[in-house]
C-alpha positions in Angstrom: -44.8 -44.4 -185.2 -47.4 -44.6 -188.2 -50.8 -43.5 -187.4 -52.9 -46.9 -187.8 -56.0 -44.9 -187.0 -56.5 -42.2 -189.3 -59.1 -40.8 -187.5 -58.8 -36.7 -187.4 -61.3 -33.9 -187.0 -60.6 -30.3 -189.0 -61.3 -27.7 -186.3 -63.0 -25.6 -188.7 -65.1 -28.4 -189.2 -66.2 -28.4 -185.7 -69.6 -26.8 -184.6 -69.5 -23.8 -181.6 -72.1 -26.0 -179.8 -68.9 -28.9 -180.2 -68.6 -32.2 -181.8 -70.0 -35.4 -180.4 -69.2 -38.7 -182.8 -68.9 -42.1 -182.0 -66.0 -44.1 -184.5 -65.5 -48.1 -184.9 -62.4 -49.5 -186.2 -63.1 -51.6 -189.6 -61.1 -55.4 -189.6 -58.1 -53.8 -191.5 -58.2 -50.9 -188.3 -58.0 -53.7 -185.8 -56.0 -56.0 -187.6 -53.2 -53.1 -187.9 -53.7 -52.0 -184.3 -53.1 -55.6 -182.9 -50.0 -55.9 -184.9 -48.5 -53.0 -184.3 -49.3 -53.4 -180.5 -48.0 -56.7 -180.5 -50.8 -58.6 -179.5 -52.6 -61.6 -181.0 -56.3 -60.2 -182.0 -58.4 -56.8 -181.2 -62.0 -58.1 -182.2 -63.7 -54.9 -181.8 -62.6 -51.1 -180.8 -65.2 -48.3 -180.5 -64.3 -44.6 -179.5 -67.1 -42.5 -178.4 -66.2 -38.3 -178.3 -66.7 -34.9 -178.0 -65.1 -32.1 -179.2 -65.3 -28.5 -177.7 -63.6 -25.4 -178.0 -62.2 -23.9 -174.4 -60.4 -21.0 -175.0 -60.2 -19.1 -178.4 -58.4 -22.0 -180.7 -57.8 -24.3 -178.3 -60.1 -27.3 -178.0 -60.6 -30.2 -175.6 -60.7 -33.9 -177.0 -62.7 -36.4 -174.4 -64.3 -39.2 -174.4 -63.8 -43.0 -173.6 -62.7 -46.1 -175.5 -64.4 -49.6 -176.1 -61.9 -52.5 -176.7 -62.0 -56.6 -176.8 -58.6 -58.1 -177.1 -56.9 -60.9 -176.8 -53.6 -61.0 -175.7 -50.6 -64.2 -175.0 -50.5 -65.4 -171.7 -47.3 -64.6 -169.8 -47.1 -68.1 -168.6 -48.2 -70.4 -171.1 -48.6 -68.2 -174.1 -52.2 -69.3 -174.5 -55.0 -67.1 -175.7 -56.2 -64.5 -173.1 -59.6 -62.6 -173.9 -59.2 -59.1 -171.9 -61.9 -56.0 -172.4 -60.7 -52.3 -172.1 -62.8 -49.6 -171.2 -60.7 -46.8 -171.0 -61.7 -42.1 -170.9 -59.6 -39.5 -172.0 -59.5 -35.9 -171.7 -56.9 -33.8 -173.7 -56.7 -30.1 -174.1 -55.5 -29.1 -178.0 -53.6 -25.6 -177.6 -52.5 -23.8 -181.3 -49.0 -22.3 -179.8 -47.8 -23.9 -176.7 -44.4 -21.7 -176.6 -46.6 -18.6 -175.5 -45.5 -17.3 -171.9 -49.4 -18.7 -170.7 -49.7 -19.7 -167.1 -49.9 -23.7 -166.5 -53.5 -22.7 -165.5 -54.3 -21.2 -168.4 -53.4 -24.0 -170.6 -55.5 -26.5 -168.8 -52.6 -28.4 -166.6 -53.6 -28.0 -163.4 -57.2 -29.5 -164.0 -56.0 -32.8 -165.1 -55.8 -32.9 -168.7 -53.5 -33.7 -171.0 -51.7 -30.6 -173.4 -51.0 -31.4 -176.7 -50.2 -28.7 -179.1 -52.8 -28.3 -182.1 -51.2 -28.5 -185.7 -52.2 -27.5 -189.0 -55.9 -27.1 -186.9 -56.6 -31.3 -186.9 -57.3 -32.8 -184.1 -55.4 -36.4 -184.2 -58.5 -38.6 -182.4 -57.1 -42.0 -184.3 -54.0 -41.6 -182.3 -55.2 -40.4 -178.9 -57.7 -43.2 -179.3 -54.6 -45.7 -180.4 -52.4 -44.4 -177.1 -55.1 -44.7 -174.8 -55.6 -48.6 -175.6 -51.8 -49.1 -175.4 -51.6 -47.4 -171.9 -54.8 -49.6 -171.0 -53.8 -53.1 -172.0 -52.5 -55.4 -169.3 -48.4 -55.4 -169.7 -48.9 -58.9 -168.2 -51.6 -61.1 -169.2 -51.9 -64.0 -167.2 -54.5 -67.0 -168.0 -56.8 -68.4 -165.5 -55.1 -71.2 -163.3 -51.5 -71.0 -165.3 -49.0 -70.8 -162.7 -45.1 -70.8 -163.4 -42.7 -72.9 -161.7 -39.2 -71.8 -161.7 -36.6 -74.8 -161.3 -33.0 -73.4 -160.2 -30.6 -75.1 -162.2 -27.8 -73.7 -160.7 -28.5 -76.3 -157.6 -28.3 -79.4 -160.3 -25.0 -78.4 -161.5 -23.3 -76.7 -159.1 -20.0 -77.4 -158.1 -18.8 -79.1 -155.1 -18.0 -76.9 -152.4 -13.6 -77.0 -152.3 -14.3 -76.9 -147.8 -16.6 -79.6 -147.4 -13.5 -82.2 -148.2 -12.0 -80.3 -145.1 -15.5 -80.9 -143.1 -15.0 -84.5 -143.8 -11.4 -84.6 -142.6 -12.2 -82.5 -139.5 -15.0 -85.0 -138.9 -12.8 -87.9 -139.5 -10.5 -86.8 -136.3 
């Protein structure tokens, strides 16, 4: 998968008090996050973050997400407006093939573990997979309701025994 928001952080860039920014996507940003996601329009997608170091090199990426798309209608394929608001929380660990307990490297508190390379911090992507995990897999417009019509029923064959049933009923 391409990255279609460039958005990093160099960790020797990043402050020992951390890193607090707030990001918008430009129109080319959205336009390439709605097609590669599939969907028919993202009109606006804001990131707010911070960046702290935890532990030595490792760092912890959290924040929350801002979205308005607009999605096709399972039903009718019709325009459906949707909003995300979506956090995240992921730990940034340099080496994560060290013998370090699960505790150590953040798992048992409920963040994510990603391993930190070449010392960036990949908030574009993050960002990008937390409005993926947050959109609705079915979008369904106000009032459209599907109707399913069996048409196995229409066509189906005449049953070989109810010939018999009309003999039987015949005697």
């Amino acid at each position: 998968m391409t990255n279609v928001l460039d958005w990093t952080e160099k960790t020797t860039e990043i402050p020992a008090g951390g890193l607090s920014r707030t990001r918008t996507a430009t129109n080319d940003e959205t336009k390439a996050v709605a097609q590669t996601l599939n969907i028919l329009n993202v009109s606006a997608l804001s990131v707010q973050y911070r960046i702290v170091s935890i532990s030595g090199a490792a760092y912890r990426l959290s924040g929350s997400l801002n979205a308005d798309v607009e999605q096709a209608c399972v039903v009718s394929l019709e325009p459906v407006a949707g909003k995300v608001d979506a956090a995240f929380d992921v730990e940034f660990w340099p080496d994560l093939s060290n013998e370090e307990s699960d505790e150590e490297a953040g798992v048992l508190d409920g963040s994510d573990v990603e391993p930190l390379e070449h010392g960036t911090i990949p908030v574009g992507r993050i960002a990008f997979e937390t409005l993926s995990a947050s959109l609705d897999p079915y979008p369904r417009r106000e009032g459209a309701e599907f109707t399913w019509q069996d048409k196995a029923d229409e066509t189906a064959a005449p049953n070989p025994f109810a010939a018999l049933a009309k003999l039987k009923d015949q005697s």
